[in-house]
Each structure stands twice: as C-alpha cells, then as structure tokens.
N, C-alpha and C positions, 0 to 999 in steps of 0.2 A: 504493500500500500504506500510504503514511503518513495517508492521509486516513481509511482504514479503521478502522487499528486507531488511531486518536482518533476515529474516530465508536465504535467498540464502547467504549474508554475511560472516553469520557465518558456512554454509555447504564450503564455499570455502575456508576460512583460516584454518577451520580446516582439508581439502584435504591438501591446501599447506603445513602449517604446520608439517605434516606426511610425506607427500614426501620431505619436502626440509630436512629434517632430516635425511630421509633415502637414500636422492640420495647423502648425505655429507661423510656418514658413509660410503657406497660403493663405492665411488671416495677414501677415505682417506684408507679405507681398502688393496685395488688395489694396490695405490702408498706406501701404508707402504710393501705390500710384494716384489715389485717391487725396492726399495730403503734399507731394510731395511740391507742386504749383505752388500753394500756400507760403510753404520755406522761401523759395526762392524768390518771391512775391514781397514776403519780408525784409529780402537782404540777408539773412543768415546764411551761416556758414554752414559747411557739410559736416562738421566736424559735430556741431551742435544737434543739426538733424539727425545722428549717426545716435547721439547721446539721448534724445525724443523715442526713437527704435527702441534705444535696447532698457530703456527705464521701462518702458510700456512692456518687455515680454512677461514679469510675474504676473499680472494682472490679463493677459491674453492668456498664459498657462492655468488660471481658477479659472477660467471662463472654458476651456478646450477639456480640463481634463477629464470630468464626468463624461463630454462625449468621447474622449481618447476609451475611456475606461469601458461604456457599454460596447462602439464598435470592437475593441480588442476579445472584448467577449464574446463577442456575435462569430468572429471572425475565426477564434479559436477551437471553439467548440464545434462551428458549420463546417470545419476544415477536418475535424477528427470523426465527425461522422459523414463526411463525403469521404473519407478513405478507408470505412470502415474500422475503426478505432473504436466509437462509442458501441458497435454491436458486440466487440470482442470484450472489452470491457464489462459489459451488460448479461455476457453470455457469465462471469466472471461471480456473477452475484452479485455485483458494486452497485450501490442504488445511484441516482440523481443527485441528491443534495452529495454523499460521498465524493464520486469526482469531480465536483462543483466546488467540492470547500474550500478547495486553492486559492480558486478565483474572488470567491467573497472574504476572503479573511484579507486577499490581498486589496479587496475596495474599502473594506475598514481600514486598511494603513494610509489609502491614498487619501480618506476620509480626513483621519487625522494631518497629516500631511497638508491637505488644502487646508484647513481651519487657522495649522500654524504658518503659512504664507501668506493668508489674510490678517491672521493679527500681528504678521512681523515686519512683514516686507512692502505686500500692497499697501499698508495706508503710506509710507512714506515715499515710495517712489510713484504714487499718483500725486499728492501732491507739487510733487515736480515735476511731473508732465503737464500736469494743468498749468501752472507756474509758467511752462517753457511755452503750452500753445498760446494762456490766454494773456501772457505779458506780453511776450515775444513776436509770436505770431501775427494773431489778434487786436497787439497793440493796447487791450484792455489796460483799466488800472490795477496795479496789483490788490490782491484781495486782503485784507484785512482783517483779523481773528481778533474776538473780541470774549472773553467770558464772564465780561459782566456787562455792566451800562457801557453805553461807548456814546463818544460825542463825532459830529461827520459834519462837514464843513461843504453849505450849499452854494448857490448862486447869491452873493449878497446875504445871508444866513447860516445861522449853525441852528442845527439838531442834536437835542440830547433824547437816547432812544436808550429804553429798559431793555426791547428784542426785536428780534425782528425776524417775521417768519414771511420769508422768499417761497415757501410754496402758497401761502395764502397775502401775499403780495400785504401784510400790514405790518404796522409798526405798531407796539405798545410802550405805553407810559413813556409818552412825548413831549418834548417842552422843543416849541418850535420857536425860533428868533427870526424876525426878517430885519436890516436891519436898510436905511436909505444910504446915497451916494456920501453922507459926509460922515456916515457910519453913529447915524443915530438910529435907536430902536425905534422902529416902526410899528410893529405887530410883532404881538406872543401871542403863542397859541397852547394849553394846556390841555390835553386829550390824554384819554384811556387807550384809545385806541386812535388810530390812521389807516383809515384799507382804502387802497386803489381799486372803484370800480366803474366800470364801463366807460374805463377812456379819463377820470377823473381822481381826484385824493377827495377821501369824505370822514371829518372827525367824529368822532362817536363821544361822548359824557365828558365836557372840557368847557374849558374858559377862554373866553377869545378876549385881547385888549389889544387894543388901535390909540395911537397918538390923533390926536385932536387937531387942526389950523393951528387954532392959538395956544396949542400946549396941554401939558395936564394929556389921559388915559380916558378911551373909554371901556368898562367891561361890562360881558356879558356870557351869562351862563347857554351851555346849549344841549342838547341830546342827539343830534346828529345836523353836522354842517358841511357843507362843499366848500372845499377848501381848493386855493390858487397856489401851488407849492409845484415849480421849477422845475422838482428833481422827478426822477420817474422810478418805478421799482428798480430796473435794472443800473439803476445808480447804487442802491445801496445790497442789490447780489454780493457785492463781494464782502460783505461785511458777518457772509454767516460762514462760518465755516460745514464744507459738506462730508455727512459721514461717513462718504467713503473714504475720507482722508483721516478720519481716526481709527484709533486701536478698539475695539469689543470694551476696553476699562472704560476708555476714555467718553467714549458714545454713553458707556452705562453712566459716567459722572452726571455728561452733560444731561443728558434724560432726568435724570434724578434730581438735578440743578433747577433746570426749569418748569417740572414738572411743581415741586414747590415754590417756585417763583410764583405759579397759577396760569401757567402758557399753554398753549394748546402744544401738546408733546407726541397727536401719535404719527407723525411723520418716522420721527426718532425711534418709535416706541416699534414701530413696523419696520425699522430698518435693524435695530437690535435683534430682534426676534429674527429676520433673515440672514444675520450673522451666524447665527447660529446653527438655521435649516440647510442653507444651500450648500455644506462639507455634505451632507447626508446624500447627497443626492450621487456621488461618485456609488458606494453600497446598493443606494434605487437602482440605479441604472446596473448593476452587473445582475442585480435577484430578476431583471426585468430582463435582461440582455441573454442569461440562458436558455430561458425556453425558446426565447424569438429564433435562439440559434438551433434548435433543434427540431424547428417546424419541419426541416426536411426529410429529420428520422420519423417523423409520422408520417409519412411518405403524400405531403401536401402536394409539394414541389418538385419531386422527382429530386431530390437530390443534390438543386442546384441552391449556391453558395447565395446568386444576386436577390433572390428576394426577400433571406433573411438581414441581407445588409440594407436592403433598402428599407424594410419594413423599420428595422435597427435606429436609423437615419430620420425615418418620421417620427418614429417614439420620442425621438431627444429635441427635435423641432415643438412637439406638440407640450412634452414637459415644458423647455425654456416660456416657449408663451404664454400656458398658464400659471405656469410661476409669476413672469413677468407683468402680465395683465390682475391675475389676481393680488399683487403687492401695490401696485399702482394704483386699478380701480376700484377693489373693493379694501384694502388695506389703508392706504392712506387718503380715498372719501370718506371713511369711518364707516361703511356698511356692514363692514365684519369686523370681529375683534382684531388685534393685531396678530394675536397667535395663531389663532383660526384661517386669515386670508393668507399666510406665509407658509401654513402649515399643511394646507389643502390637498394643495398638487403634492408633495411628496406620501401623503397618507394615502392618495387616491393611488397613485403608482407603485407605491410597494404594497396595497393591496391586487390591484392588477398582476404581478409579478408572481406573489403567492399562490394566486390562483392560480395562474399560468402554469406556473410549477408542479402543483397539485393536477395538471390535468395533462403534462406528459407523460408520454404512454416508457412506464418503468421499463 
C-alpha cells in the first residue's frame, strides 16, 4: 500500500506541478500584453515593469492553485484509468477513498500552504503592486492609511472625517471647513454622516454655519441637507486602506476597531470570513476532482481523458463565480450573513463531491 499511494503521490505533484507553472505563465503572459501599453505610456522603465511581474506572481499562485490542484486530479487519476491502472488496483480490493488518500491529504497541505501565503506574502506584495500601478502608472495620488480620524485637505477646505466607507461612498462624523480666497472661514459643516448620492454629497443629522455680509455666523440644525463639496468619493478612495492588503490579525483589529466605533463593518466582516474559506477550496476541489476523473471508469465516455478535463475546467469556473458573486452580492449587500454568503459555495461543492464519491461504481 505504501508503494501505491507514492506512486499516485508523486503522479499528482508532478501533474500539479506542470500545470500550476503553466496556468502562471498564461495568466502572467495575458496581463503582461494587456498592461504592458500602460508602462510605456507612463514613461517607466522595464526594469520597474519587470519588478510589477514578479510582485504580482504570489497573489496569481492563490488564485491558480485550487485550479492547478482539481485539474492535477482530474488529470491523474483519468490517466491511471485510461491505462488501466484503477481496474488493477480495484481488482486489488483497494477501495476509492484508499487510493485517493494521496491526493487529499496532499490538498490539505496545499490548503495550509495557500492560507500561509495569504497571511504572509500577499498582503505585502499587493500593496506594492497597487503602489507601483496606481502611483506610477495611473499617476493617482498615493493612498493614505489612516487608523483612526484623519484630516484630508480639499479644494479651499479641510475635512476632518471619523471613517470613511468607499464601498458605501460616505463619510462619518464630519467636520467640514470651507474656507474663502483670503483664507477666512466661510462655512462648517457638522454631520453624522456624508453619502454621495445620485451625482450629489447629502448630510445626514448636522449643523450647518455660514459667515454672514456683515460678519458674525449663521447656524442651523438639519436632518438631511444637499451639500456643495468639490471633492468626489474617488478623492478620498485612497484614504481607506483595502483588505487585501492586510494580514487575517490585522483585518480582524481593524473589524473589531470599527465595529465599536459603531460603523457599518460587514464589508470587512465578509472579507474576514473569506480569508478564511477560500485555502478550503484547494481540498473542494480534489474531493470534487476525483470522481469527475473517473466518469470514464463508469464507462460514460469510452474512456476518453477530454471530457473529464473539460467537465474539470467548468466545475472550477462555476465555483470561482459563485464564490465571487455570492461574497459581493449577497455578502456585502447584507442579504446573507457574512458567514453564510462566503461559506455557501464551498458547503455546496464539497457536498456535490461526496456525493459524487459515494456514487462511483467501487
């Protein structure tokens, strides 16, 4: 049995290994012809662009390897039963999950593996890809991290802002300054809130004072006012830091941070929880990748390799999606819990998987 399951072992790393090389090179190929105008466009150097490449490969490898991981599976196992290997095996008394167990113990390593490259590597070398597209490239202003109040300096005014939440485009616990040409105050503006809608800035629970002609303040209480303010949301994007650029602590501080603050948190709170889920999904995808791979020992297909790779190929397109649409639109619109829309597609797929399993013919 030992000799077995290092012969399937090493038939599967060395699949993975092939593919996750090659699906790194054909991603990196894509976005280099796709980006590379831009550089040049810039004025930067190749040396720099060169330096863009290769920050961006750990964060292309958590993205590739779940599917390196399923097709390596598909690939392995279709390959030992179109050469007759699984029936010898089988004739053997060896069940399914048995010479299968190589393959899963080794997407639990790769599990672990992706978790520690997200909390070690990616948040820091994304930040400086973003750094190098959106300073550099982009010409943007550099972004700005702020972990408490921060003050941002407008057109003829300063803002002091408690938070400021870039997905729902508002600013809380605001103290707005306008000020005129010889740098007297003009207007403050004291708000709960600030959200940008439909094309406008509109204060929500605040105190508005205005300088008078002849001198002297006037104030007035409000509960929701359209406000004239210069700046637009995408002036103050850069002032939130995003969490793909922290570590799993750091995300939980901040979460934790603003959540007692009294801010709306489940942006963060559905991005935490998918720190989490999506290492899993290397393990989904092999418990899901064996039986696809031996639809043709059930003699669906005659035998042939291309349909369990293609079927292989759609499983991990239809995963990424509903991962990615259920994190987006039902996770951070609030219609599901955070745990719940993160959690979904990986519960639904390593149910499908088991089943799967359970219905290959021993």
């Amino acid at each position: 049995m030992r000799i077995l399951a290092l012969y399937v072992a090493r038939e599967f790393l060395k699949h993975f290994a092939f593919l996750m090389v090659a699906f790194v090179a054909i991603y990196t190929m894509f976005d280099f012809i796709e980006k590379v105008d831009n550089f040049q466009e810039a004025g930067l150097s190749w040396a720099t662009m060169l330096t863009f490449f290769m920050l961006q490969l750990p964060e292309i490898i958590t993205l590739l390897m779940p599917l390196s991981v399923l097709m390596a599976t598909v690939i392995t196992l279709a390959l030992m039963s179109k050469r007759n290997e699984i029936v010898a095996i089988k004739s053997s008394g060896v069940s399914l999950l048995r010479y299968a167990l190589p393959i899963l113990l080794l997407s639990l390593s790769f599990t672990l593996a992706l978790a520690l490259l997200n909390e070690t590597v990616v948040p820091r070398t994304k930040a400086q890809t973003n750094y190098i597209w959106d300073a550099l490239v982009e010409k943007r202003p550099g972004r700005l991290v702020h972990e408490e109040a921060f003050w941002y300096k407008g057109q003829n005014s300063i803002y002091r802002v408690g938070f400021y939440d870039a997905v729902g485009q508002t600013l809380s616990d605001v103290v707005y300054y306008a000020f005129d040409k010889d740098f007297n105050l003009a207007l403050r503006v004291d708000a709960r809130r600030i959200r940008y809608l439909s094309g406008r800035w509109v204060g929500f629970e605040g105190l508005l004072q205005e300088r008078l002609p002849g001198g002297g303040y006037s104030a007035k209480t409000f509960e929701e006012l359209p406000l004239k303010l210069p700046e637009l949301p995408s002036d103050f994007s850069q002032l939130s830091k995003p969490s793909e650029e922290m570590t799993f602590v750091e995300l939980a501080r901040y979460l934790d941070r603003i959540e007692r603050e009294g801010y709306d948190a489940r942006r963060y709170r559905v991005d935490l929880q998918a720190r989490i889920a999506y290492p899993f999904v290397c393990f989904i995808m092999a418990l899901l990748g064996v039986p696809l791979a031996l639809i043709s020992d059930r003699g669906r297909v005659g035998g042939s390799l291309a349909p369990a790779v293609i079927i292989g190929m759609g499983a991990a397109l239809i995963y990424w999606v509903s991962f990615s649409y259920a994190r987006s639109i039902f996770g951070y619109s609030g219609v599901l819990p955070p745990y719940v829309a993160v959690w979904l597609s990986n519960l639904v797929f390593a149910m499908a998987g088991l089943w799967l399993m359970t219905n290959v013919r021993q």
